[in-house]
N, C-alpha and C positions, 0 to 999 in steps of 0.2 A: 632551462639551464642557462648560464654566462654565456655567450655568447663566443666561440668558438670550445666551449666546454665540450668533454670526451662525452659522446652519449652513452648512456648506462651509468651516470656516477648522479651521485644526490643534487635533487634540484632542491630538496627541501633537508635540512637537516632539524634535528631538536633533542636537548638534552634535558633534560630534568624538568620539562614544561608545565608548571604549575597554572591556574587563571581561578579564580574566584568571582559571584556573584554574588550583589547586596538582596536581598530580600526580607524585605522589613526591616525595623528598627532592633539591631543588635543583632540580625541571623544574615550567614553567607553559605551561600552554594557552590560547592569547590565541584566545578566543568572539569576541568583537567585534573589530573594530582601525579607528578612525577612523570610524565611520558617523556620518553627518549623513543627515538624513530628515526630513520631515514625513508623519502622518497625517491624512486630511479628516476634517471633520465630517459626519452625516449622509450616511454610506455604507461602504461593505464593503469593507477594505483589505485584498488576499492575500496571507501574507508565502511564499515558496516558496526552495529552495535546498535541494541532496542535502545528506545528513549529514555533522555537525559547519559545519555555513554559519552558525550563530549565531540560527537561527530560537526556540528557546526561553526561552535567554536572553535575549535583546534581548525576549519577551513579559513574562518574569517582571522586568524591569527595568521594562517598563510598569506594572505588579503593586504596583510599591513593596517586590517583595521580597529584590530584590537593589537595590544600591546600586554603578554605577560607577565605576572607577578613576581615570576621567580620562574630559573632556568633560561637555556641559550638559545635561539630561533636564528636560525639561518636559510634568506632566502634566493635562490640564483645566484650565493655567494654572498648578498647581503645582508647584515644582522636587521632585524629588522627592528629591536629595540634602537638603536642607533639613529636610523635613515628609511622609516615606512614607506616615506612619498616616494623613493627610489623602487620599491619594491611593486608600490602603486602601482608605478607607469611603465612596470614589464611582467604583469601579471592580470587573464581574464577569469574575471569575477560572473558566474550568476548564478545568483541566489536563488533561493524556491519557490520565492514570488518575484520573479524579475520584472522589471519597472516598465514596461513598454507602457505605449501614450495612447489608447483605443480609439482615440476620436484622431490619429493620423493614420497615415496609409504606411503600408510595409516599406517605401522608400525616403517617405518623411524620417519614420522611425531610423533608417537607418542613418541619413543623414544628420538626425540630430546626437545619437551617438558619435559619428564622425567628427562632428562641430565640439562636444564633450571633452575628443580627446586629442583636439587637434591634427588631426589628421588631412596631409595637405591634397588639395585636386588629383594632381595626379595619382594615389595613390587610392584615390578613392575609384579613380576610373577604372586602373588597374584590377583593384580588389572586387570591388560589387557585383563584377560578374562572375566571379568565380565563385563568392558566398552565396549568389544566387542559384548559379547550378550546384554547388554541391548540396545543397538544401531545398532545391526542386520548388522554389519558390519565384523565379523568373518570372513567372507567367500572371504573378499577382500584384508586382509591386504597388499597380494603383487601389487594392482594396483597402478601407480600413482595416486597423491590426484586430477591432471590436467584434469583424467576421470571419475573422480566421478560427477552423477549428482549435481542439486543443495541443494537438501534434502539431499544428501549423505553428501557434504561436509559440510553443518550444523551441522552436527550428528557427522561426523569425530572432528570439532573447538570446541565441545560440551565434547567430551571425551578428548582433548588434555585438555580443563578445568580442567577435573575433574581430572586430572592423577594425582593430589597429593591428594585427598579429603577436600576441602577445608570445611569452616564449613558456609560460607558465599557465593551465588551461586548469579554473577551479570551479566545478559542478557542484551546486549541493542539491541533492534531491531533483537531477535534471528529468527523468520520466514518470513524476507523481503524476496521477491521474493522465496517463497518454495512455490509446490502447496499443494492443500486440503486435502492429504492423507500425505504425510511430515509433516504437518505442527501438524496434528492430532499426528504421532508418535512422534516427540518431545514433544508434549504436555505430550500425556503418560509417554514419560523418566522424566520429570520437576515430577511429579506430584510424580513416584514410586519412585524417592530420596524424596521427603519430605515425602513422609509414611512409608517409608522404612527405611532411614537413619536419617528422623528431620532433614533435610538440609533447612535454611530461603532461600528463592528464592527474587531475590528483579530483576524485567522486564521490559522493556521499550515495546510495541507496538503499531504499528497501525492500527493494529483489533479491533475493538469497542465491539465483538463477544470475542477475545480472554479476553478482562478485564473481562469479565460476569462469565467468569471461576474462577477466582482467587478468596482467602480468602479474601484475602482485597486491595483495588484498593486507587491510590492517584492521583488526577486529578491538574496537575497545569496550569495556565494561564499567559503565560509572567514573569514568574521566579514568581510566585506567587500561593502558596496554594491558591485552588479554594473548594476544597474539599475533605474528607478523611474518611474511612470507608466503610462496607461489599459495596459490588456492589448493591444488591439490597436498600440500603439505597439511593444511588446515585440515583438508576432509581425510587425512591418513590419520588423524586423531581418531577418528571413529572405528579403524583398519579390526577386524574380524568383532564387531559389537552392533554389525547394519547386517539387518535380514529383512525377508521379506514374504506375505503370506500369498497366496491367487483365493479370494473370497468365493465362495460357491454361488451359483445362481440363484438359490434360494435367500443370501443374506445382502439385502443393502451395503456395501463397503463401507458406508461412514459410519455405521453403527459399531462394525469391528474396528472399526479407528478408533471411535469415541472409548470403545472397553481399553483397547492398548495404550491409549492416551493417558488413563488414567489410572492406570496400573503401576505400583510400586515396581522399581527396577527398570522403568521406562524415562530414555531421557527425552525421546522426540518418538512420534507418531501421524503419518501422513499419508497422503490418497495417492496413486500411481496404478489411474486408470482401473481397474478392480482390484489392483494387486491393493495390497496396505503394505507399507514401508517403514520399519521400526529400527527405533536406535536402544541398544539397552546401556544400563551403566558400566556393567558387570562386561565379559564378553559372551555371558551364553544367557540364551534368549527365557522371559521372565516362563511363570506357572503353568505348563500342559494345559490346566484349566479351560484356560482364557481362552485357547483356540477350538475346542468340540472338536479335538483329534483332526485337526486340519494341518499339513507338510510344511514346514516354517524351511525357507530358502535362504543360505548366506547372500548377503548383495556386496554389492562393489559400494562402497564409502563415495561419498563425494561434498561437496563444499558444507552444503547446510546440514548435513550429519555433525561434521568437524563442528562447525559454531556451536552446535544444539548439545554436542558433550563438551565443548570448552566453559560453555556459559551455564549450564547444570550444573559443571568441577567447581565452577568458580562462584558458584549460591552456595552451595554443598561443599564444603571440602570435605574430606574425609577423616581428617582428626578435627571436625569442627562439631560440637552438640549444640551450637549457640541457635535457638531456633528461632528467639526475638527479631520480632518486626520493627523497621524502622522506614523512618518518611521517607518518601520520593525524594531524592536529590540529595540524601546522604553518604556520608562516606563508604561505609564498609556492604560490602555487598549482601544485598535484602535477601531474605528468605520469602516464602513464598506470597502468593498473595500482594506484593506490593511492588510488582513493576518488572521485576527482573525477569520472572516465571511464571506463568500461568500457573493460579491458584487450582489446587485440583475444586471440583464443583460439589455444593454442597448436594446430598444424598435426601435429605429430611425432606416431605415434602413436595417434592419436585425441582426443579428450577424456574419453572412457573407458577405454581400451586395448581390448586385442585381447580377444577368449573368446566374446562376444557376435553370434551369427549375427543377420545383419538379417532378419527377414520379417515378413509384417502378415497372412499367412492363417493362423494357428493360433491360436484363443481360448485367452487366457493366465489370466482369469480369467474364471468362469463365477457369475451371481448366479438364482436361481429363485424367487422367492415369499419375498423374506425379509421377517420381523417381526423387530421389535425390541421386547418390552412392558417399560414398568418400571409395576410393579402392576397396575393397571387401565388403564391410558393405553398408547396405542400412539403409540412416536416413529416406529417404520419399518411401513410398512403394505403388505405382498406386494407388495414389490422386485423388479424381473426387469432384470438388461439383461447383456451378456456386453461384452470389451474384449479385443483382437487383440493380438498381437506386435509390438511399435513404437508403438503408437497412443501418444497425448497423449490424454487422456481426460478432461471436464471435469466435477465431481458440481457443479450450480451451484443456489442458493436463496437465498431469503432466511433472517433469522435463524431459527431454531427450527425450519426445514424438514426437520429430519431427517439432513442430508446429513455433520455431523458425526458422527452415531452409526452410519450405512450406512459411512464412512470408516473407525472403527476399529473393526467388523467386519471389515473387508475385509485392516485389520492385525492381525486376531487377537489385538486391545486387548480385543476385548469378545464375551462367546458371544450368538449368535442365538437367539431365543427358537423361531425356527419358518423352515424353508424348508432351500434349498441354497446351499452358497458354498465353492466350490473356485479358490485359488489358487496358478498354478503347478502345476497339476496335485495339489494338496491338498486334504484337506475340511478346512475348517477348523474343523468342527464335533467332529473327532476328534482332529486332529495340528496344532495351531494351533503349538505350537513347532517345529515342520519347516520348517514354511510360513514362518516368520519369519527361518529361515537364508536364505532365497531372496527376501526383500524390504528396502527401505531406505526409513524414515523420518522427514521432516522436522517437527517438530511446528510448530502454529501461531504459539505462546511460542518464545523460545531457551530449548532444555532442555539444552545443555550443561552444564558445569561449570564455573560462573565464575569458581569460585577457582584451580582448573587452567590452565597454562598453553596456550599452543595447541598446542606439542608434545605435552602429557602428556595431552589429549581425544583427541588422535590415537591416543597409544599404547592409551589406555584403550579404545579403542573399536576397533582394531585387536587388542586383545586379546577384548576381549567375541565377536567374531566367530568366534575363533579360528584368527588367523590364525599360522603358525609366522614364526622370526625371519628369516629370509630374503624372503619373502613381505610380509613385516611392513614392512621397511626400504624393499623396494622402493613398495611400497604407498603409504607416508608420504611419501617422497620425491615419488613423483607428485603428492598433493594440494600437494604445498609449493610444486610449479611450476606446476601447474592453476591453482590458486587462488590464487596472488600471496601467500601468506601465510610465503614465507621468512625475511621479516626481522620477522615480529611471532612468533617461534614463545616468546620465553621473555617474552610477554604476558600475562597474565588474560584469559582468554576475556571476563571478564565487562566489561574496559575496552574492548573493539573498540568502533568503531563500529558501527551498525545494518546496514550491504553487507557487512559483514568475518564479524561474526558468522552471519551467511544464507551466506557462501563456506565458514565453519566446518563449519556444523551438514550443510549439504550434502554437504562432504568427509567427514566422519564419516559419513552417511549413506549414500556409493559405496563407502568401504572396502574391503566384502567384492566386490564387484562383483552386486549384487543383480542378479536378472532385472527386478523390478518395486519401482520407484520411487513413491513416497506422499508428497504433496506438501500439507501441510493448511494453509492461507491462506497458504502462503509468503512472500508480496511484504505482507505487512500489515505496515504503520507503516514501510515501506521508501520510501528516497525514485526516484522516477524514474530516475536512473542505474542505481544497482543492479537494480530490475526489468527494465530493458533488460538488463544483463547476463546476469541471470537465463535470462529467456528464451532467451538465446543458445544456454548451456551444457543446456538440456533439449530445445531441436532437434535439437542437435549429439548428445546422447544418444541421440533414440527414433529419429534416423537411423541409429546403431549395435545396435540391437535393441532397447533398453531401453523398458519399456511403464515410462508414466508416467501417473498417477493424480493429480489435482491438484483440492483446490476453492482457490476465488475468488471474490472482489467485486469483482475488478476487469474488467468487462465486457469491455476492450477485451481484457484478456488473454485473454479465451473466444476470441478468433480464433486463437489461437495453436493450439487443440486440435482433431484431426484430427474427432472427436465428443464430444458432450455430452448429460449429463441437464438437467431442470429439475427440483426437487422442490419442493413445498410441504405442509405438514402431513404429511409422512411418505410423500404419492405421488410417484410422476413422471407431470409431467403433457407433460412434450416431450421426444423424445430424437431426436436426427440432426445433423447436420454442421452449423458454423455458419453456412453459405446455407440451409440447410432453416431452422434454427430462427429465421435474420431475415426469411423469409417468414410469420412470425405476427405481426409488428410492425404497429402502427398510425401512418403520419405519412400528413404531406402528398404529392400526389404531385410537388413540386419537391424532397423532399427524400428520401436512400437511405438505409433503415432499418439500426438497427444493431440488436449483440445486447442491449443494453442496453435500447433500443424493444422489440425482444419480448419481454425479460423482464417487465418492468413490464407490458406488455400480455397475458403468460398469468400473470403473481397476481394481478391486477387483475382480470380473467376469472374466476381460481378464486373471488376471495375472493366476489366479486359476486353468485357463482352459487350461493355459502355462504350467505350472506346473505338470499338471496330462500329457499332451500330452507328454512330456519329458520325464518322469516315463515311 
């Protein structure tokens, strides 16, 4: 805000904010189209919306560092068409990839931000120990930023922010890829500058959980205000149309997800610990059928119900029959199938195809005492756990836990320093490239080929397998109908959007028809849509055989998995089913623990127990 401005009044205002992008010769991508908005003063504004909705644009607009087409921008009172560089140097920027220098240490880095933004001695004395403690990074400053976990160096690109005190605090996508306890203390830090200092927060994420927190949430759709105000206003959209079922013992919960998911009159369908969670369009809950005479319970609405029936209203209108598909990054809001909404799944078939016998009693992969050393340092510390035929399997930790390096062992990415690890009936300590004929994996980055077109990753990747050309044709052909990626095949992989690209990398990664699926943060920087889709098509999978192996930070995803580890510092310190491991949670008893509660409640246990044993 201006500086002695009233708090609570707009730090950011916008009327009519248009922005357009070139892409190719003669074609533009209109980011924005007409947003008018306000931002408060002295509080935490959530901007949310699946990909290409205009969320980083319209931040980097805030930034001063784009400049729009058309309409009025106003920042901290200054226009920012007018006077950007004013806007510049009373506004912190970080981005999604923030720039930190890995080969300096956490106080180089900070110092050379300081030097950046001229920021004089005293005030650097003044400040850096306060960004230190509030960020619990004191104790590092001499490590390279290269060895700071991933929560570390958010916290470190968090303080290089703040090292001049800006009065304007702009996040985009500030806990991609941080786990549940990171992601929890950055929330803390955001929250004690605005109580603390009246700092406006203005955030991009894709937590549906993290908008529910904030003062006030701004939901766009395709460069288009969809909605604006408190979070529970948003989730009162849903108000008598969210119920919810208790699944029986006898039925896997994602299964009855997967049915309500895809059931006409369903706008959203979700896992909540065995209950299932449903939004309908209508207000009364969809066909008797569906449930085999199981008690459907009204629920309390809340944030991501509201988005999931704004942004259904808003694919679907109701006087709308128009059912034509159009490209990513069009105007008028897509129908299904191309971005906005998970396509429902094709039925014909499978979603795999045929080859793939179902069963859950043969351990498919086998793990015994493994280590992982690099030098002296042990990342993996005598590993044990085995994973069945069909299971969903979750390797779950926080950052540096290990569970990335136990991961591509297990893809015969990296040899084991000690123990046993048979997959698919391979050791992989001797025939790691056999083993690799029989697995499929999705890396955490898109590692496709972005200059390639989507057809020519497919071929390339249906050639790497070695598939012959009959095989080959048919192969490709499935992903093209699977995956909704017909009409983008002579695109650059590397222009999809963020759900396209993850439909990509996944389709290349079924190809051969792996037995065992490797799944490494999948849904990271993906927005809410496409995760739901996600999940759909890996039930629909480990229900046709396929054993899937998946890590995540996205806690509520852990319900999706039939079992789970927990690792930290290279142990597992919990493994069993996710009612076993949300019996280690700590809340109140009016409130039903998730897995997110126990997580945080066994590192917090480990670390505690570190801690005193050191003492």
């Amino acid at each position: 805000m201006e500086r002695g401005q009233r708090p609570g009044s707009p730090v950011l205002s916008c009327e009519g904010i248009t922005r357009e992008f070139r892409r190719g010769p003669g074609k533009t991508v209109r980011a924005l189209d007409g947003v008018s908005l306000e931002v408060p003063g002295g509080a935490v504004t959530g901007l949310m919306g699946p990909d290409g909705a205009g969320k980083t644009t319209l931040i980097r607009l805030a930034a001063g560092l784009l400049l729009p087409d058309a309409g009025s921008l106003r920042v901290l009172g200054i226009d920012v068409t007018a006077d950007p560089q004013a806007v510049q140097s009373r506004v912190g920027y970080m981005p999604q990839k923030f720039g930190l220098y890995e080969d300096l240490t956490v106080q180089e880095n900070l110092d050379l931000y300081a030097d950046l933004h001229g920021v004089p001695a005293g005030e650097r004395a003044e400040r850096y120990p306060q960004l230190m403690h509030m960020t619990g990074l004191g104790r590092f400053t001499g490590r390279l930023a290269g060895r700071l976990s991933g929560g570390m160096k958010q916290k470190l690109g968090l303080a290089c922010t703040l090292v001049r005190s800006p009065d304007l605090l702009l996040l985009d996508e500030p806990t991609v890829g941080v786990d549940p306890l990171s992601r929890r203390e950055l929330w803390e830090i955001v929250f004690r500058l605005v109580r603390e200092r009246g700092l406006a927060v203005l955030l991009s994420t894709s937590y549906l959980d993290e908008a529910e927190r904030c003062d006030h949430a701004v939901l766009l759709l395709q460069g288009r205000l969809l909605a604006s105000g408190a979070p529970s206003h948003v989730g009162a959209v849903a108000d008598g149309k969210t119920f919810r079922i208790d699944t029986p013992p006898s039925m896997k919960p994602r299964r009855l997800q997967a049915r309500l998911a895809a059931a006409e009159g369903v706008a959203d369908a979700t896992l909540e610990g065995r209950r299932v969670r449903f939004v309908t369009v209508g207000g009364t809950p969809p066909d008797e059928t569906l449930f085999e005479e199981l008690e459907v319970h009204p629920a309390t609405p809340r944030f991501e119900d509201g988005f999931m029936t704004l942004v259904r209203r808003a694919a679907f209108p109701p006087a709308s029959t128009d059912r034509e598909r159009e490209e990513p990054g069009s105007r008028a809001p897509r129908s299904e199938g191309t971005g906005v909404l998970p396509p429902r799944l094709h039925s014909s078939g499978g979603e795999y195809g045929p080859g793939v016998p179902p069963s859950t009693a043969e351990p498919v992969v086998e793990v015994r005492d493994l280590v992982k050393k690099f030098g002296t340092f042990y990342a993996v510390k005598h590993v044990s756990f085995q994973v069945l035929r069909g299971e969903i399997f979750g390797l779950l930790g926080p950052n540096g836990a290990g569970k990335s390096t136990t991961f591509r062992m297990l893809c015969g990415l990296l040899s084991a320093s000690e123990g046993t690890l048979s997959v698919a009936g391979t050791d992989l300590r001797r025939a790691r490239a056999s083993a690799r004929q029989r697995i499929g994996y999705v890396a955490q980055r898109f590692s496709l080929y972005g200059q390639l077109t989507v057809l020519e990753n497919l071929e390339f990747f249906a050639g790497v397998y070695g598939l012959r050309k009959e095989e080959r044709t048919e192969r490709i052909g499935w992903a093209l109908e699977q995956f909704d990626l017909g009409r983008l095949t002579g695109l650059p992989a590397g222009q999809l959007p963020g759900g396209y690209k993850q439909r990509l990398a996944m389709a290349c990664a079924l190809m051969h028809k792996p037995e065992i699926l490797f799944l490494d943060e999948p849904t990271s920087g993906v927005d809410p849509l496409a995760r739901r889709e996600f999940w759909q098509r890996i039930g629909a999978l480990a229900d046709e055989g396929v054993t899937v192996i998946v890590t995540t930070h996205f806690m509520e995803e852990a319900e999706y998995c039939d079992r789970m580890v927990i690792m930290v510092d290279g142990e597992i310190l919990a493994t069993g089913t996710p009612e076993e491991i949300r019996g280690r949670a700590r809340v109140p008893e009016d409130r039903e623990p998730t897995i997110e509660d126990a997580f945080i409640a066994i590192v917090e246990d480990f670390r505690t127990a570190t801690m005193n044993h050191a003492a």
